[in-house]
N, C-alpha and C positions, 0 to 999 in steps of 0.2 A: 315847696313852702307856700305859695302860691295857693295850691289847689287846700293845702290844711287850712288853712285863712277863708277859703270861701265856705269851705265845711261848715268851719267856726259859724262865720257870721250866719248860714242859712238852720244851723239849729240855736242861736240866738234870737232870731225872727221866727221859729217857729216856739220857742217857748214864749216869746213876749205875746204871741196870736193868743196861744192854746193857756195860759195860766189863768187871764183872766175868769174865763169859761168854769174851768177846773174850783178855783177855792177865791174867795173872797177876803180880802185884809180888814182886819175890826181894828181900830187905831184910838185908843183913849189913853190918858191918866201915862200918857211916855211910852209907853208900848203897843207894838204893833201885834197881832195874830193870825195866823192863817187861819180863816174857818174852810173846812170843806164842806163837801156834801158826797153823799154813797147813798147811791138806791139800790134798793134787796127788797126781801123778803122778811119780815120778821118771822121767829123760830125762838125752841125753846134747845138746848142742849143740856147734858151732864156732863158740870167741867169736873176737874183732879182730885176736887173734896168731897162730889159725890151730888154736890146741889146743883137746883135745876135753874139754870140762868137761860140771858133771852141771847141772841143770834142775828143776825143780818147777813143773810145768803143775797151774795151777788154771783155775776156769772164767773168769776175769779176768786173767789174767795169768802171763807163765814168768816164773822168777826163776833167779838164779844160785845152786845150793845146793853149799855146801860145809860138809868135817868134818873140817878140818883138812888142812893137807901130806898128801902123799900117800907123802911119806919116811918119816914118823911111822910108818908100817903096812909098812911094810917090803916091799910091792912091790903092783900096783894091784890083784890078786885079795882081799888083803886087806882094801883099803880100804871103809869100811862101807856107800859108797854104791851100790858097785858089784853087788850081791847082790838090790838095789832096783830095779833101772832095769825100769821097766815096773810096776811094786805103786805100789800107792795107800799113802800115809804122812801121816803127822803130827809134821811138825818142832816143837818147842819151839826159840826163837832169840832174842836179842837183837834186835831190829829187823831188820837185815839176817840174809839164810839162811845163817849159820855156824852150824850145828845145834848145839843142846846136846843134846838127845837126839831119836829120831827111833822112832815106834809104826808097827808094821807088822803085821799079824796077829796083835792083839792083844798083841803082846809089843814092850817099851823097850828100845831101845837107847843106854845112856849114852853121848856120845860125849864130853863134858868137863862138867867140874864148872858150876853155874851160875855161883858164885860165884868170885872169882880169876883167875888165868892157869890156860890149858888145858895141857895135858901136855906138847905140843912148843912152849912158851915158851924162847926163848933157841936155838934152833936143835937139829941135829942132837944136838950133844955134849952139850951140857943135858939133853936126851933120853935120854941115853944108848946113840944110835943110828951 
């Protein structure tokens, strides 16, 4: 019993070391969030419908990364992932790779507020687009 109890406590002290490092708590408006971060590679794949989305290859794993509608930006030259594909990057995200902002040679790019609804919440016209 003993020996489970020291187990316990030395992977309790190594998560409290190693969390902070890992993801960062956003805390507004009553609620808390885990933002992460994943550094890859940006990339473009063909998912199950047939269209060509973007990618973040890391040493473990691609993921599907997005930064919102691509109407939001008003045509796909603009759109912020596209600038990427190929650079090495670091998404900040909620869980899943819907970027909140994304570092790339040394420089942030905000792609929506942490906190809230993102900018094209409610569609085009809400947008103003």
């Amino acid at each position: 019993m003993r020996r489970v109890m020291v187990v316990l406590l030395l992977v309790a002290i190594a998560l409290v070391a190693v969390a902070p490092a890992m993801a960062q708590v956003v805390q507004g408006s009553g609620e808390s969030k885990r933002i992460v971060e994943v550094t890859g590679t940006v990339g473009t794949a063909v998912n199950a419908k047939g269209d060509t989305r973007y990618t973040l290859e890391t040493d473990d794993a691609r993921y599907w990364l997005g930064a919102g509608p691509e109407w939001y930006y008003g045509s796909k030259s603009e759109y912020p992932l596209e600038p990427l594909v190929g650079k090495t990057v670091t998404v900040a995200s909620e869980g899943r790779l819907e970027a909140i902002s994304i570092t790339s040679d040394g420089q942030t790019q905000q792609i929506r507020p942490a906190e809230g609804e993102p900018p094209w919440a409610g569609g085009p016209e809400a947008a103003g687009r």
